[in-house]
LOLUM-216887 format. One record per residue (C-alpha): residue in one letter; residue number from 0; x, y, z. Coordinates in pm, 1 decimal. Example, Ala and Ser with C-alpha at 12.3 -4.5 7.8 and 13.67 -1.06 7.14 Angstrom:
% residues 2
+----+-----+----------+----------+----------+
: aa :   i :        x :        y :        z :
+----+-----+----------+----------+----------+
:  A :   0 :   1230.0 :   -450.0 :    780.0 :
:  S :   1 :   1367.0 :   -106.0 :    714.0 :
+----+-----+----------+----------+----------+
//
This chain:
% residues 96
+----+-----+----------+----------+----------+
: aa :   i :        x :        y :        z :
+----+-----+----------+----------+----------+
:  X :   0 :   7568.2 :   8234.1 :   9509.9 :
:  X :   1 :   7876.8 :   8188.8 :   9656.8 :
:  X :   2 :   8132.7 :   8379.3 :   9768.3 :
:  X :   3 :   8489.1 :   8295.5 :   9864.8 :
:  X :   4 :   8710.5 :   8569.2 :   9976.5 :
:  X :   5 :   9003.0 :   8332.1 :  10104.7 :
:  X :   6 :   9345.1 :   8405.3 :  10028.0 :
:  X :   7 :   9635.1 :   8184.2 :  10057.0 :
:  X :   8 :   9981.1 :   8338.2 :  10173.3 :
:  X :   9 :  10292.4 :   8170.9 :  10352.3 :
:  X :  10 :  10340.4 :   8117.3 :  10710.9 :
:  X :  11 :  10682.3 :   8174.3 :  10755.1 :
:  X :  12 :  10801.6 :   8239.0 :  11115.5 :
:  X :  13 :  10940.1 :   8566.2 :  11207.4 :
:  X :  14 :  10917.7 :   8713.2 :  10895.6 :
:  X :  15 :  10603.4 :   8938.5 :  10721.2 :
:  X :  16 :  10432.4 :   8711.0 :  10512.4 :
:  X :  17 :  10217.3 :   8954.4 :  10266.8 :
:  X :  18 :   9840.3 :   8819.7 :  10233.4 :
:  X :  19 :   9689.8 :   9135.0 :  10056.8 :
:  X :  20 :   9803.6 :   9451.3 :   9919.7 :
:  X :  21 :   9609.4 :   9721.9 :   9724.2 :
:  X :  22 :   9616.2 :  10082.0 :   9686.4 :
:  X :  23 :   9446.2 :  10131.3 :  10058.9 :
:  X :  24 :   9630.9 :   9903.3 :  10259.0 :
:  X :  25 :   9891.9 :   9612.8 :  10284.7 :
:  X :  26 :   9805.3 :   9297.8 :  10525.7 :
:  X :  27 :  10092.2 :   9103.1 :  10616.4 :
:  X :  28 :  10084.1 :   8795.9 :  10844.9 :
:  X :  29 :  10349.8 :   8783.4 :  11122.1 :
:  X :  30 :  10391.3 :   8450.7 :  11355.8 :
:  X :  31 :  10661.6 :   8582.0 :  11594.0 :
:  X :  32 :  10899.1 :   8408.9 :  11840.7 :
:  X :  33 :  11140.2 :   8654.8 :  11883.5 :
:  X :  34 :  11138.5 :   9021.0 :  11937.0 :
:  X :  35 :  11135.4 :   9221.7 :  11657.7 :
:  X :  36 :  11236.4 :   9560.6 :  11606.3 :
:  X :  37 :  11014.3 :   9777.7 :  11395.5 :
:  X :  38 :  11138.9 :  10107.4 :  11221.9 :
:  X :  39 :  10888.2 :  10305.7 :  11034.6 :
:  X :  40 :  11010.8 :  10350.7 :  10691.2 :
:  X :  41 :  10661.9 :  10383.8 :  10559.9 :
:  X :  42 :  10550.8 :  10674.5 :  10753.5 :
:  X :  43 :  10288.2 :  10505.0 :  10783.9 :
:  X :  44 :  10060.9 :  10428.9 :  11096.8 :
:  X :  45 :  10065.7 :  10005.8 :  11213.1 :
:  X :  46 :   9779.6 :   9818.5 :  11333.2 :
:  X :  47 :   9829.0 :   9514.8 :  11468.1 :
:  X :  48 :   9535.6 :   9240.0 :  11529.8 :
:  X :  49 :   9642.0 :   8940.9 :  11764.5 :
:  X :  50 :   9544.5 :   8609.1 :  11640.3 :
:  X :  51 :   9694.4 :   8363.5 :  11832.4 :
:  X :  52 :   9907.1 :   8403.0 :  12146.8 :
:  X :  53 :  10018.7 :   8731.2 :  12285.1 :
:  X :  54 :  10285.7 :   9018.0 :  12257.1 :
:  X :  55 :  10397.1 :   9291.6 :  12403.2 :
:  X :  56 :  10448.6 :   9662.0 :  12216.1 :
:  X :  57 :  10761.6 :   9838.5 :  12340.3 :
:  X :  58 :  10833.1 :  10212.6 :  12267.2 :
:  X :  59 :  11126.9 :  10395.4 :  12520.5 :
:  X :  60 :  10949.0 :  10322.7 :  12855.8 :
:  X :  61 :  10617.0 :  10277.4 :  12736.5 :
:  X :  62 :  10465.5 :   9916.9 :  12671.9 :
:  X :  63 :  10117.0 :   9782.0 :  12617.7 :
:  X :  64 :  10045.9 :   9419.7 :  12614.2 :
:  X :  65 :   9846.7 :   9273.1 :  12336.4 :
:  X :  66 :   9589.6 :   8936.2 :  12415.0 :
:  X :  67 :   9429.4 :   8723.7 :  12185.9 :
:  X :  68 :   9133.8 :   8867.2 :  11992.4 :
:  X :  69 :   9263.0 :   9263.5 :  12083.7 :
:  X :  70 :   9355.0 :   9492.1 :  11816.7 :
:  X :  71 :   9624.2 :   9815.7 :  11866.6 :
:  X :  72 :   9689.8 :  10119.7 :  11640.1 :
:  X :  73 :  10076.7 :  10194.7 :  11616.3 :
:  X :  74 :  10037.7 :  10603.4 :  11518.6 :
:  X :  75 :  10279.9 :  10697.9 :  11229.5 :
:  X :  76 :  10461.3 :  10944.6 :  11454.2 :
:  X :  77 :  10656.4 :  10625.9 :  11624.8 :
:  X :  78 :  10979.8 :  10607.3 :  11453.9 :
:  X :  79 :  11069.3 :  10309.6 :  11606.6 :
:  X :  80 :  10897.3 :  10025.5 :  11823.0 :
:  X :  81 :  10953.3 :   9670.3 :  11947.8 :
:  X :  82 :  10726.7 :   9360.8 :  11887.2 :
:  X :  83 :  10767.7 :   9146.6 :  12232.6 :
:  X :  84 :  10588.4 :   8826.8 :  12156.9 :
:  X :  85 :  10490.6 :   8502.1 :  12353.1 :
:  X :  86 :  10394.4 :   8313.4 :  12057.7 :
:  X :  87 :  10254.8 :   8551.7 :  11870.1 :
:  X :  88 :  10040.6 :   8537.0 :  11532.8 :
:  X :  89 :   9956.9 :   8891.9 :  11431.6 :
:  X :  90 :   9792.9 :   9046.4 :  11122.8 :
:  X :  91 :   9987.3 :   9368.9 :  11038.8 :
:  X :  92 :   9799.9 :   9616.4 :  10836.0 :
:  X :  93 :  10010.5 :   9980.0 :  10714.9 :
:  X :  94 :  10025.4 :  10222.3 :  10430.5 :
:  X :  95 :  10271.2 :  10092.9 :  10148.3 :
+----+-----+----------+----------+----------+
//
C-alpha cells in the first residue's frame, strides 16, 4: 500500500505561502530575500525549520543565526522579531 502525504503549495518569494493548516497547527513556506519584520498577532509561539540557505533571528540586541538543516522555537512572549535571511527557505509552523 501506498502512501503519499505530498502537498502542493506556491513558492512565492517573500511572502508565506500556506502548505497545511488544521486545528493544531498552520505550516507556511517562506523563501526570503529580504528582511522581514515579524509581529505576533497570533499570540502564538513560531518555529522556524531552515531548508535551504540561512537567516538570522533578530530581537532588540539579541540575534541567533539559523543554518541549513537547524530548527528554532520563537516563544509567544516575543512581540516582535526580525527574519535576517541569506537566501533563506524556511518552513514556519504557529498557532492560527
Amino acid at each position: 500500500m501506498k502512501n503519499d502525504f505530498r502537498v502542493d503549495y506556491s513558492r512565492n518569494p517573500e511572502s508565506a505561502n500556506k502548505m497545511v493548516s488544521c486545528d493544531f497547527f498552520t505550516t507556511n513556506y517562506l523563501e526570503l530575500n529580504e528582511t522581514l519584520n515579524k509581529q505576533n498577532l497570533k499570540d502564538s509561539f513560531y518555529i522556524y525549520m531552515c531548508v535551504g540557505g540561512s537567516a538570522t533571528i533578530k530581537y532588540k540586541n539579541y540575534t541567533e543565526t539559523l543554518e541549513y538543516g537547524e530548527t528554532i522555537l520563537i516563544p509567544a512572549i516575543l512581540d516582535e522579531f526580525e527574519i535576517i535571511p541569506t537566501r533563506a527557505k524556511l518552513l514556519e509552523v504557529y498557532i492560527e
